[in-house]
Each structure stands twice: as C-alpha cells, then as structure tokens.
SEVOPA-284630 format. One record per atom (N, C-alpha, C, O): residue in three letters; atom name; chain; x, y, z. Coordinates in steps of 0.2 Angstrom, whole numbers. Layout:
% SEVOPA-284630
aa,at,ch,X,Y,Z
ala,CA,A,X,Y,Z
...
This chain:
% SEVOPA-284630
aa,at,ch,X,Y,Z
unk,N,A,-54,-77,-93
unk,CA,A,-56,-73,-87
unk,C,A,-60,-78,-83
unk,O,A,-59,-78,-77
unk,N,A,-65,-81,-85
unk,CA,A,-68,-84,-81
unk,C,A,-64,-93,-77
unk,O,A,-66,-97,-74
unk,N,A,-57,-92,-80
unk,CA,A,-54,-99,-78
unk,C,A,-50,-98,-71
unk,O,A,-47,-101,-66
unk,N,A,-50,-90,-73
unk,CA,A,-45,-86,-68
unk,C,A,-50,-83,-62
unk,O,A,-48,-84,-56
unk,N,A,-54,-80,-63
unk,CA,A,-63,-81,-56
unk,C,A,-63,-89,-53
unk,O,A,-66,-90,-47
unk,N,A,-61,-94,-58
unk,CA,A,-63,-101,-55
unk,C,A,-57,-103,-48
unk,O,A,-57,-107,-44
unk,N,A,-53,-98,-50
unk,CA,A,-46,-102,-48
unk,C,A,-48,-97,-40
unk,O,A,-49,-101,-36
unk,N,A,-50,-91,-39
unk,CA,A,-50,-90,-32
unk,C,A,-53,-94,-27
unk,O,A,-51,-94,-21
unk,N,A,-58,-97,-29
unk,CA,A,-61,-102,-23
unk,C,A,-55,-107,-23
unk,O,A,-52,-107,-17
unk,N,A,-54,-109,-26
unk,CA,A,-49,-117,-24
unk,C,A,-43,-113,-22
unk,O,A,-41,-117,-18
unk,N,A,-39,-108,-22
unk,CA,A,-32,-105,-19
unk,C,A,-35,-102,-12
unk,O,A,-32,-103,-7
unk,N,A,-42,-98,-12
unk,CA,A,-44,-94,-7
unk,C,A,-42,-98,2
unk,O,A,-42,-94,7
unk,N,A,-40,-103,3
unk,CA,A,-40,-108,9
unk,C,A,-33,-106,10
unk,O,A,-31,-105,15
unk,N,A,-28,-105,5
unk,CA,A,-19,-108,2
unk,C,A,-16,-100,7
unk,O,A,-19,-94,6
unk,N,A,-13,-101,11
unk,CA,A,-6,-96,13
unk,C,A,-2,-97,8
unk,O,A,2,-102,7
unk,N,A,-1,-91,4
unk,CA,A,5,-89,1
unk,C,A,10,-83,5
unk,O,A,9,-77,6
unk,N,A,17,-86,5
unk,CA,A,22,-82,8
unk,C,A,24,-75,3
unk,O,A,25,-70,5
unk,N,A,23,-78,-1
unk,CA,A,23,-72,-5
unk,C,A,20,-71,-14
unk,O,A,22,-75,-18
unk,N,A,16,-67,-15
unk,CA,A,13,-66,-22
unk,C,A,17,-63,-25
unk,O,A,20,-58,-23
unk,N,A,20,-66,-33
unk,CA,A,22,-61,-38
unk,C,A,18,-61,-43
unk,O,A,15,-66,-45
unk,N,A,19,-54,-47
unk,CA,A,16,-55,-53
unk,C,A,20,-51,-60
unk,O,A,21,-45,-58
unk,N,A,21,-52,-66
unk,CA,A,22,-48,-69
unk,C,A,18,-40,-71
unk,O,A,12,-39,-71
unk,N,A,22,-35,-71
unk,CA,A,16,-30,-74
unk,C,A,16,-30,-80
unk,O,A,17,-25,-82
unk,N,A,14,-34,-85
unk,CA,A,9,-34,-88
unk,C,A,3,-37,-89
unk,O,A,2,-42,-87
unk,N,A,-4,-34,-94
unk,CA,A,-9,-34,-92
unk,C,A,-11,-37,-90
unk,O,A,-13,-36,-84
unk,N,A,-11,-44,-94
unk,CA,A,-13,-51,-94
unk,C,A,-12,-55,-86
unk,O,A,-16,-58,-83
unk,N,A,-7,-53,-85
unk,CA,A,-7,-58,-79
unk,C,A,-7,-52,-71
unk,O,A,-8,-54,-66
unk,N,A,-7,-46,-74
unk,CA,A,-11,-42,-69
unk,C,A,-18,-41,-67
unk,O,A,-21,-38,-63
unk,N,A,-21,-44,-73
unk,CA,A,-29,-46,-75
unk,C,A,-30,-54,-70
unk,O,A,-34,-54,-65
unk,N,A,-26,-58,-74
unk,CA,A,-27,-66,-68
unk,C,A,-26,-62,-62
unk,O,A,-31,-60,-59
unk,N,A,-21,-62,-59
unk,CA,A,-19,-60,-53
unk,C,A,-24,-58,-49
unk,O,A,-27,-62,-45
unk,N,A,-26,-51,-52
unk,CA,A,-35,-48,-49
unk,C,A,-41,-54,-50
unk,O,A,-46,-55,-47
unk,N,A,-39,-56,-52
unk,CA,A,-47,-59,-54
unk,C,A,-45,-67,-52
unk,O,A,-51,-69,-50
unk,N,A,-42,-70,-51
unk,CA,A,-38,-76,-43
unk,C,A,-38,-75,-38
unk,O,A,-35,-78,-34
unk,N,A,-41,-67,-36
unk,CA,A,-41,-64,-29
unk,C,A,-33,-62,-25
unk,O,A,-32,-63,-19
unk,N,A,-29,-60,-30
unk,CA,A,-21,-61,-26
unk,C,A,-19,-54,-28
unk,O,A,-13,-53,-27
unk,N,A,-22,-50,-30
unk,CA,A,-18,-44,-32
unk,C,A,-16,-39,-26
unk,O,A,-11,-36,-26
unk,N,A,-23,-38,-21
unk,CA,A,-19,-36,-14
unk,C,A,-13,-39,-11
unk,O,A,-13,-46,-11
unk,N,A,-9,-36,-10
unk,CA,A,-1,-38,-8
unk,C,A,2,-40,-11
unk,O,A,7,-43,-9
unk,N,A,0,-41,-21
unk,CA,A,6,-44,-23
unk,C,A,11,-40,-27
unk,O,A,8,-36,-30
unk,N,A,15,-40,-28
unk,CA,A,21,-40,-28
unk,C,A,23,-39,-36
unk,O,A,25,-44,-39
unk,N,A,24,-32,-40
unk,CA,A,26,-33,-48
unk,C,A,33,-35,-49
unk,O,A,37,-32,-46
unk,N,A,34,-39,-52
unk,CA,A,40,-38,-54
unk,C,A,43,-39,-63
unk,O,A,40,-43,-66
unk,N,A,49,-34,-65
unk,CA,A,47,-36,-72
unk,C,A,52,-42,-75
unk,O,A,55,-43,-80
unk,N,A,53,-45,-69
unk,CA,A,59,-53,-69
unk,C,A,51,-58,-71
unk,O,A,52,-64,-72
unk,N,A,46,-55,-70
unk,CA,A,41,-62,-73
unk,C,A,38,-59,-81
unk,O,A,34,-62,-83
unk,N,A,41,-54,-83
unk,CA,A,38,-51,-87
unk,C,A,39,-55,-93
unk,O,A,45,-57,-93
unk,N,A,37,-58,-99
unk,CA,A,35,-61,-107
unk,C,A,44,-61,-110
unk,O,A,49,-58,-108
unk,N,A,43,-65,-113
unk,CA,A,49,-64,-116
unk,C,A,49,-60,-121
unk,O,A,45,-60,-126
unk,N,A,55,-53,-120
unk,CA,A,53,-47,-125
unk,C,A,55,-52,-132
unk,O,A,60,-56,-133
unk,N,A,50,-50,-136
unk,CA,A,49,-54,-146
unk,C,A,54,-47,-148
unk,O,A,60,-48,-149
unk,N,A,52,-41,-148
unk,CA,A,59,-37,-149
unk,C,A,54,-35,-156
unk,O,A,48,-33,-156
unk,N,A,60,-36,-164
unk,CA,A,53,-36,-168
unk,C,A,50,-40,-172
unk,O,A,48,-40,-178
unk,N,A,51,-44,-167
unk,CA,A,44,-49,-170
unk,C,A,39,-49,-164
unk,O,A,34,-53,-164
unk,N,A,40,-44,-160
unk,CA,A,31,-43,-155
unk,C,A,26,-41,-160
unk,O,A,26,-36,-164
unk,N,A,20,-47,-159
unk,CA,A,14,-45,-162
unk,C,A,14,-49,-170
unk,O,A,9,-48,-174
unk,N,A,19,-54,-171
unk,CA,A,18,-56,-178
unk,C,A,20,-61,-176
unk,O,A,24,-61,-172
unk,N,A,16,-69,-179
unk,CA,A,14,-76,-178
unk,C,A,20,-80,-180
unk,O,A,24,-79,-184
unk,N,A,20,-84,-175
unk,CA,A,27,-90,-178
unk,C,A,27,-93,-185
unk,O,A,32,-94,-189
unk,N,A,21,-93,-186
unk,CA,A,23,-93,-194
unk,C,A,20,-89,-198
unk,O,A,16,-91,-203
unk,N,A,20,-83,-198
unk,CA,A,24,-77,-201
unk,C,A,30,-77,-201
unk,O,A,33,-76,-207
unk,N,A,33,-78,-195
unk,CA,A,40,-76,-195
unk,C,A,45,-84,-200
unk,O,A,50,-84,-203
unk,N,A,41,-89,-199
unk,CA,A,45,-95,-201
unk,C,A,43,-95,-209
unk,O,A,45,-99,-213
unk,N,A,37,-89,-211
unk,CA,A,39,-89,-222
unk,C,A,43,-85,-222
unk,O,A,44,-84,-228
unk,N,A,47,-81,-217
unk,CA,A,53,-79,-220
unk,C,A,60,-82,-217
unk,O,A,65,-83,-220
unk,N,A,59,-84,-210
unk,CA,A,63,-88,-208
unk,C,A,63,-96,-208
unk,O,A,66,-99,-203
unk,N,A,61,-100,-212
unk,CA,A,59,-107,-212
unk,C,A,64,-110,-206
unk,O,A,70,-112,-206
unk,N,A,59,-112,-202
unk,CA,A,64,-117,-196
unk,C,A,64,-111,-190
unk,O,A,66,-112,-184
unk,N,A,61,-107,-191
unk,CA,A,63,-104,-184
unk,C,A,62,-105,-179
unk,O,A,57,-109,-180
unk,N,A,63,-105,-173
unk,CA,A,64,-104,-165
unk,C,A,65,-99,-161
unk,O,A,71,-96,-161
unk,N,A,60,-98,-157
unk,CA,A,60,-95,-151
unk,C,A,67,-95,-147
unk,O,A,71,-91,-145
unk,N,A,68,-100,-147
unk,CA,A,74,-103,-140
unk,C,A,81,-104,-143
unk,O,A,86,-103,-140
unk,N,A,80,-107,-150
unk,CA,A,86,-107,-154
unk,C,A,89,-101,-157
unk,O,A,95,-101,-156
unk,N,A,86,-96,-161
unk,CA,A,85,-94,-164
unk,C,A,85,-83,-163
unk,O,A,88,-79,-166
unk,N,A,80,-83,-157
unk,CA,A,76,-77,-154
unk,C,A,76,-73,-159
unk,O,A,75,-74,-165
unk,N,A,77,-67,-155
unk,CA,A,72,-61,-159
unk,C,A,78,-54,-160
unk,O,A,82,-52,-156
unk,N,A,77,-52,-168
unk,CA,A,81,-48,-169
unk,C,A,77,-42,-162
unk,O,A,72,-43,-159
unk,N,A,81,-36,-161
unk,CA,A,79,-32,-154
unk,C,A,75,-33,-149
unk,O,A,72,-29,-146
unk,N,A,75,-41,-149
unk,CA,A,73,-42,-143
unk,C,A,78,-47,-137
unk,O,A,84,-47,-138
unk,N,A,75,-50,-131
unk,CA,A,81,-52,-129
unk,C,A,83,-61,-131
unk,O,A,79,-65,-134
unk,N,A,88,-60,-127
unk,CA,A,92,-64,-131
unk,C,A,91,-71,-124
unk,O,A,93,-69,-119
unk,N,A,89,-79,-123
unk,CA,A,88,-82,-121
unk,C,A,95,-82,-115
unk,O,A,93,-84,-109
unk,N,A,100,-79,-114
unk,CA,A,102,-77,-108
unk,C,A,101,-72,-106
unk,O,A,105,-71,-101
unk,N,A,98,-67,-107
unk,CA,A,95,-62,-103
unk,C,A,89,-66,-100
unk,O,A,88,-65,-94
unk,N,A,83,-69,-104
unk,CA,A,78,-72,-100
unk,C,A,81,-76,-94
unk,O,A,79,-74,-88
unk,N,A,84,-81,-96
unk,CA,A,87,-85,-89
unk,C,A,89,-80,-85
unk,O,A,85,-80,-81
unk,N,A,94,-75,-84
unk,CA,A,96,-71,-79
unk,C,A,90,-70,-77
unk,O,A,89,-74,-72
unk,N,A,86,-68,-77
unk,CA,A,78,-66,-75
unk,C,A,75,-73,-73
unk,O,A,74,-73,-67
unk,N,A,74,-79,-76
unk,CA,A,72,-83,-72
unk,C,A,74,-86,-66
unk,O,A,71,-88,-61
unk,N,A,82,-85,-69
unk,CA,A,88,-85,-59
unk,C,A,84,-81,-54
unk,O,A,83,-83,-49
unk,N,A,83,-75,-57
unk,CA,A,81,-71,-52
unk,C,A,76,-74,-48
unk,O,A,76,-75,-42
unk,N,A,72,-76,-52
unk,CA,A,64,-81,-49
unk,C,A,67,-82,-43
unk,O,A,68,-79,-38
unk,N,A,69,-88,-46
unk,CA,A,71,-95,-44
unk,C,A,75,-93,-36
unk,O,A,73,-96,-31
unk,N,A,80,-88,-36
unk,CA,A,84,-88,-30
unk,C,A,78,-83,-26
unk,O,A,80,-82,-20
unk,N,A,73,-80,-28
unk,CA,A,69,-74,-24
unk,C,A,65,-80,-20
unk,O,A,64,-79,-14
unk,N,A,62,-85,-24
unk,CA,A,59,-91,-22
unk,C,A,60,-95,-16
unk,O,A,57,-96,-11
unk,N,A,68,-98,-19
unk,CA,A,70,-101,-13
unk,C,A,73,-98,-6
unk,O,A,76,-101,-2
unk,N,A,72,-91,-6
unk,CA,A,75,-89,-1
unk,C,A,68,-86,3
unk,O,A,68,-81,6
unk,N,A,61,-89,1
unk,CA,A,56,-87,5
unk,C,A,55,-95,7
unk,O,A,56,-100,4
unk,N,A,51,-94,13
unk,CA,A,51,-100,17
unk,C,A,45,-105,14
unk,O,A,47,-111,13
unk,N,A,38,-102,13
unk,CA,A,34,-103,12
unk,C,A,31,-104,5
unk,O,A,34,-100,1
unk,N,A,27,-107,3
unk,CA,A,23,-107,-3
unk,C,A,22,-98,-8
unk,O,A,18,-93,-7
unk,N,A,25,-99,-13
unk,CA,A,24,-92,-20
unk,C,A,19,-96,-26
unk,O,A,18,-101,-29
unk,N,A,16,-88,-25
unk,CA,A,13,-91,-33
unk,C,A,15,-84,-37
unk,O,A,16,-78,-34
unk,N,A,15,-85,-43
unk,CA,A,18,-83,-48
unk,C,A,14,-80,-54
unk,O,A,15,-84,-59
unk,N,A,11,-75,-56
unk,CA,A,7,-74,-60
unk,C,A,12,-72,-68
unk,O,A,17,-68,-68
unk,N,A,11,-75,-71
unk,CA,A,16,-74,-78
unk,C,A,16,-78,-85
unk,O,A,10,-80,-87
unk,N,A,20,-78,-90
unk,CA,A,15,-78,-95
unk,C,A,22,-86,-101
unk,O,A,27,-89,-99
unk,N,A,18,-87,-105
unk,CA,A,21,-97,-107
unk,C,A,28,-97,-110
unk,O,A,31,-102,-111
unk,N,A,30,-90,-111
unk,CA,A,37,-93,-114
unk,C,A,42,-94,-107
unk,O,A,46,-98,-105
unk,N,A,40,-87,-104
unk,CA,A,45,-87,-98
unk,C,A,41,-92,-93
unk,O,A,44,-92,-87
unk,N,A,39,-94,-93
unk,CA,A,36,-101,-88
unk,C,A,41,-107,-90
unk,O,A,44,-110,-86
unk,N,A,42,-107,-98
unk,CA,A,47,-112,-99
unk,C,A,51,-114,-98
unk,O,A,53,-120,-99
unk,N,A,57,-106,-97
unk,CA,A,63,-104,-96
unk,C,A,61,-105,-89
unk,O,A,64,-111,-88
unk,N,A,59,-104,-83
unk,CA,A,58,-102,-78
unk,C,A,59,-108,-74
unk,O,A,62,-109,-69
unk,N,A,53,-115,-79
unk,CA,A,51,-124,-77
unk,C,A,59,-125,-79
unk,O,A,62,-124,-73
unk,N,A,63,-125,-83
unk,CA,A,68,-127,-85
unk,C,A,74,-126,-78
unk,O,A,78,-130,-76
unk,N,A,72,-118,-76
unk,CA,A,79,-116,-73
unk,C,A,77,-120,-65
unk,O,A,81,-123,-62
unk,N,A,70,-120,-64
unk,CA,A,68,-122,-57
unk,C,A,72,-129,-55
unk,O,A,75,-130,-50
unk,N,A,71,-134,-60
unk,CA,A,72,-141,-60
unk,C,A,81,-142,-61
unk,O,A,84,-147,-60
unk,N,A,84,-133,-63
unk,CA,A,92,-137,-63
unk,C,A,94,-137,-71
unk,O,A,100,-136,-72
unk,N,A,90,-138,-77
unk,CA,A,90,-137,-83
unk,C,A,93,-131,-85
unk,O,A,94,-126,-81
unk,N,A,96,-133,-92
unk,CA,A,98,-125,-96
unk,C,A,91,-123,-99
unk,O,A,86,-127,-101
unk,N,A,91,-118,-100
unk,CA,A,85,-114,-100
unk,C,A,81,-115,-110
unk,O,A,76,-112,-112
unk,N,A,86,-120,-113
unk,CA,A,84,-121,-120
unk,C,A,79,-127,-119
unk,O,A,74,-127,-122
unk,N,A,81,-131,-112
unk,CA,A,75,-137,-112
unk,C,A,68,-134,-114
unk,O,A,65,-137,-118
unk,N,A,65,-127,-110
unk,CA,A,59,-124,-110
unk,C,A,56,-125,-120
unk,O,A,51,-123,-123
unk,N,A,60,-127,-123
unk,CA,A,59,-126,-130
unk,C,A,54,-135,-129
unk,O,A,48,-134,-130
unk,N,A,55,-139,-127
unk,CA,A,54,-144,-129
unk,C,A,46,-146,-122
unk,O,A,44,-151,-120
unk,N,A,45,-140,-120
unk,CA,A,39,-141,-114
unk,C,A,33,-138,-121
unk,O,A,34,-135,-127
unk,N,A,29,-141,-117
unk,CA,A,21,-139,-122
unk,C,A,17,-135,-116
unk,O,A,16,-137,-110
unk,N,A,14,-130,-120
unk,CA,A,8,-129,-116
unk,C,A,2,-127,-117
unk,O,A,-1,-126,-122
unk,N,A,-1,-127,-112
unk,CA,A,-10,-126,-111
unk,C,A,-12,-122,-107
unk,O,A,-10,-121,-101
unk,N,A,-17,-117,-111
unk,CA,A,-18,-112,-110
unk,C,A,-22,-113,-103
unk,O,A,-26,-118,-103
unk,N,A,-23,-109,-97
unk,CA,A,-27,-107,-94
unk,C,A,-27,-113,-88
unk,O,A,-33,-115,-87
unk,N,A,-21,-115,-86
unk,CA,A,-21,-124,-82
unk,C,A,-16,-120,-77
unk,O,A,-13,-115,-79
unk,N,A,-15,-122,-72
unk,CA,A,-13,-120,-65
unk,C,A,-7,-127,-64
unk,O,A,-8,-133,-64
unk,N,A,0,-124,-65
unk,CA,A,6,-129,-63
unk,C,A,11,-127,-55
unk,O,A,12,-121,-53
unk,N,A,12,-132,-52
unk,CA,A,13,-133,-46
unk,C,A,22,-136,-49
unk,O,A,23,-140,-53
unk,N,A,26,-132,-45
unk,CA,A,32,-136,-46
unk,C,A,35,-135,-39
unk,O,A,34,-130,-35
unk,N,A,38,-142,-37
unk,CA,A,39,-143,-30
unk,C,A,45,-148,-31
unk,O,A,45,-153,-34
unk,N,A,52,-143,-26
unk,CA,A,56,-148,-26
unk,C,A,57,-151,-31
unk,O,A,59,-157,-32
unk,N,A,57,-147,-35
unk,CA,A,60,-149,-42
unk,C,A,56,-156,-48
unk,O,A,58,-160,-52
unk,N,A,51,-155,-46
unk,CA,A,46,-160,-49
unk,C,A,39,-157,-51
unk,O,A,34,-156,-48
unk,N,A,40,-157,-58
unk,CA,A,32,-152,-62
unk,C,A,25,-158,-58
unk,O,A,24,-164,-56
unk,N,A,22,-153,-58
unk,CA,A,14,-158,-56
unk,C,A,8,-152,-59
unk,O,A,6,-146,-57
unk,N,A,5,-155,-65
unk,CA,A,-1,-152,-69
unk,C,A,-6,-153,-65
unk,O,A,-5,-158,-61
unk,N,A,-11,-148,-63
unk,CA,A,-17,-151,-61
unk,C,A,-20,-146,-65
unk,O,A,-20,-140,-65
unk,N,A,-25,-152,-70
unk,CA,A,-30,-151,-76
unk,C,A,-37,-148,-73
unk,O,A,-40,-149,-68
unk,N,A,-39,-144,-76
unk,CA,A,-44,-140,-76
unk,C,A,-44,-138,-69
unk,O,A,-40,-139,-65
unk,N,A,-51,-132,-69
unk,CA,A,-49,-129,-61
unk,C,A,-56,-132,-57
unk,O,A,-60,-128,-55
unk,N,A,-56,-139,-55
unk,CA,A,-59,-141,-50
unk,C,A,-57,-147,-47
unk,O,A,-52,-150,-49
unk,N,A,-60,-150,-42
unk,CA,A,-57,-152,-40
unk,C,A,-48,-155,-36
unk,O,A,-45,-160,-36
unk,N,A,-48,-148,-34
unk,CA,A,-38,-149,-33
unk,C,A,-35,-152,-26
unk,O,A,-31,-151,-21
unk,N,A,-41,-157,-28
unk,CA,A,-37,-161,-18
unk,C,A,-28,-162,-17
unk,O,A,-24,-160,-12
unk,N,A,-28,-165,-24
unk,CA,A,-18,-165,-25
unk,C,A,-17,-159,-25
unk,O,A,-11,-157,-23
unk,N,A,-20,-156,-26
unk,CA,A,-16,-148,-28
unk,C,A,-15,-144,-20
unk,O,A,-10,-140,-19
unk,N,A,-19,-145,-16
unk,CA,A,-20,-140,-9
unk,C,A,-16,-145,-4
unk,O,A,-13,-143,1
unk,N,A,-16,-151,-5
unk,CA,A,-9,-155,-1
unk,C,A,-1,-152,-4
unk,O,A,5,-152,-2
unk,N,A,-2,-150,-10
unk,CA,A,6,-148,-14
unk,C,A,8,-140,-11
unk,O,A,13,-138,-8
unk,N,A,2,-139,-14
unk,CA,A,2,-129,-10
unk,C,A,3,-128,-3
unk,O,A,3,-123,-1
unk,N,A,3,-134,1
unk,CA,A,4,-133,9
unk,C,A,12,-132,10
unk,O,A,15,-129,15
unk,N,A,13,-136,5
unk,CA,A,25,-136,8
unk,C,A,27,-132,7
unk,O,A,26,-129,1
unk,N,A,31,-130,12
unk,CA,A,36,-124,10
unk,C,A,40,-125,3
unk,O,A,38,-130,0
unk,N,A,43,-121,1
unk,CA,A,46,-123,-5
unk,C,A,43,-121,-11
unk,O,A,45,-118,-15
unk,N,A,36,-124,-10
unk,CA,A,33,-123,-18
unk,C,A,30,-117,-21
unk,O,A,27,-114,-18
unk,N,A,32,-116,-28
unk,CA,A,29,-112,-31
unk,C,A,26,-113,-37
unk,O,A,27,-117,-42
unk,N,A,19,-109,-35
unk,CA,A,14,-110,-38
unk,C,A,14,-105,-45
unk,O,A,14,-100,-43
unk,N,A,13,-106,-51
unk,CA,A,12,-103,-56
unk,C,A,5,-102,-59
unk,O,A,2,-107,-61
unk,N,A,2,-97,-61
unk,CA,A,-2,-94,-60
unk,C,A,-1,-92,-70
unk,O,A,4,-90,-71
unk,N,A,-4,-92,-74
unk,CA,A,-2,-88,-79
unk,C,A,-6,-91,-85
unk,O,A,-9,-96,-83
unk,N,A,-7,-88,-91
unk,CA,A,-10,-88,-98
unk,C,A,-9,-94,-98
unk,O,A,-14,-97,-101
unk,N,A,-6,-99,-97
unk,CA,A,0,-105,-102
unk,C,A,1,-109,-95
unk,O,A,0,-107,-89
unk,N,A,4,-115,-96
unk,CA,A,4,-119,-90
unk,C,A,9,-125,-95
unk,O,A,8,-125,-101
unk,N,A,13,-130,-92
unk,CA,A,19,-132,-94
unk,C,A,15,-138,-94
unk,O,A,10,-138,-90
unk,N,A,17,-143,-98
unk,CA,A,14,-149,-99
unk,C,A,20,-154,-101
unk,O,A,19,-156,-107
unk,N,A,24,-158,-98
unk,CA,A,28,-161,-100
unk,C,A,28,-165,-106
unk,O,A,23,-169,-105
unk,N,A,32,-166,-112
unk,CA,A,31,-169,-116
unk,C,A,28,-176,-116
unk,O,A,30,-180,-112
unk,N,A,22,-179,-121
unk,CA,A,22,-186,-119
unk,C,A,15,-187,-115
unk,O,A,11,-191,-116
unk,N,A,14,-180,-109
unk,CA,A,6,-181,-107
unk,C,A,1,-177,-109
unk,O,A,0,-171,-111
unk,N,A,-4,-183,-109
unk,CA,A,-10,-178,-114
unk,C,A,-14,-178,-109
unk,O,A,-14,-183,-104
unk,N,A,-18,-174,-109
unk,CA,A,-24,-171,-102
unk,C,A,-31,-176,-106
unk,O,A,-37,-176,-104
C-alpha cells in the first residue's frame, strides 16, 4: 500500500491517454491509491491468470504432487489454459497500440509476463523465464523493458512516460529481465 501512495507523486505530472485496470482487488486498490482510479477503465483482459484449482495453493504444494510443475508449461487443471491468457494479452496489446498516447496499466505478475512477452513480439511461454519484483513500476516502450527500481527518483522514467506509444504497468509484480539484479 504504501509503495502504491508513493507512486502518485511521481505519475501525478504524467498525461495518460488512457488508464486500465483489472477488476480485481489488488490492483483496484493500487489503482486508487496511484491516484488513477477516476477515469480508469476495468477491464477483465488485465485480470490474474485464472489458477482454476489450484487458486489459493502454493507452487509447492502443488510441485509434492506434481514434481516439476509449471505455470506456463504445464497450467492448471480448470483453469485457463496459456492460449486463452495470450488472447487476452493480444487484446492489451492491440487496445494499446491503437491509442495515441501514454497507458498505464494496473494488473497483476503472471499476466504481466504473458502480456511483456506478447508486447516485445514473443510467444507468450517466454513470460516463464522473466523474474519478478514485487511492488516496482515497469515501463515498456517500443518494444524494450525499462525497470525503474524503487519509487523515487524517476528522471528516466517521466522522459519514457512522455512518448506516445508507452505503456506504463502499474501492478503487484513488475518484470525483471533475467540476469539483472537491482
């Protein structure tokens, strides 16, 4: 809560052409509390990747019965299935680029993954091989991730947030490309 209060000063300068958010809580909670919930926008194309039934039981729980399992590999019995999420992250992606201006994107780490994967041109399995960190603000522009670590000073960040084109992700989880360590 309090990383997501930090974040409206430094976005509060930022025009966004359009805000999305998933409806559920967590990031209808960020969302309000980044100061972006006036005018933005639910949609359930940002919404968690449904777990099906394994909603609410830990990867490994699920890996002393399934040794080896995967999310991206592997999914979830009744739940959906990694080309359903992609259609939903297309959705993003083509709702994105057909606004002129700067989106941000309030939403949650597995479908960020699928979502960095579809943005850059990726099959949506790459998202298996991104790392994340909790409560970090990712900028993707023109098809190139850019982290910006903790929430102060974002000089790079409010030059990135000015170009058309970019979409700002907002969410529990933020993408870290393999290899960098903050």
């Amino acid at each position: 809560r309090a990383a997501a209060q930090r974040l409206a000063p430094v976005l509060a300068s930022q025009m966004f052409d359009l805000v999305l958010t998933s409806p559920m809580q967590r990031a209808l909670q960020t969302c309000e509390l980044a100061g972006f919930i006036t005018g933005a926008l639910t949609t359930s194309d940002l919404s968690e990747w449904n777990y099906g039934e394994y909603e609410g039981v830990t990867t490994d729980a699920i890996r002393r019965g399934h040794p080896g399992w995967s999310l991206f590999f592997d999914g979830c019995p009744g739940g959906e299935t990694i080309e359903e999420v992609t259609a939903r992250a297309d959705r993003i992606v083509a709702r994105v680029q057909a606004t002129n201006g700067p989106v941000i994107a309030f939403s949650h780490g597995h479908f960020l993954r699928v979502l960095a994967a579809r943005w850059v041109g990726a099959p949506a399995i790459l998202g298996a091989n991104l790392v994340l960190t909790p409560l970090a603000l990712l900028v993707i522009l023109a098809g190139f991730l850019s982290l910006l670590a903790g929430l102060a000073g974002f000089t790079a960040g409010s030059v990135l947030l000015n170009h058309a084109g970019a979409l700002v992700l907002w969410g529990m989880d933020v993408l870290i490309p393999p290899g960098l360590t903050l």
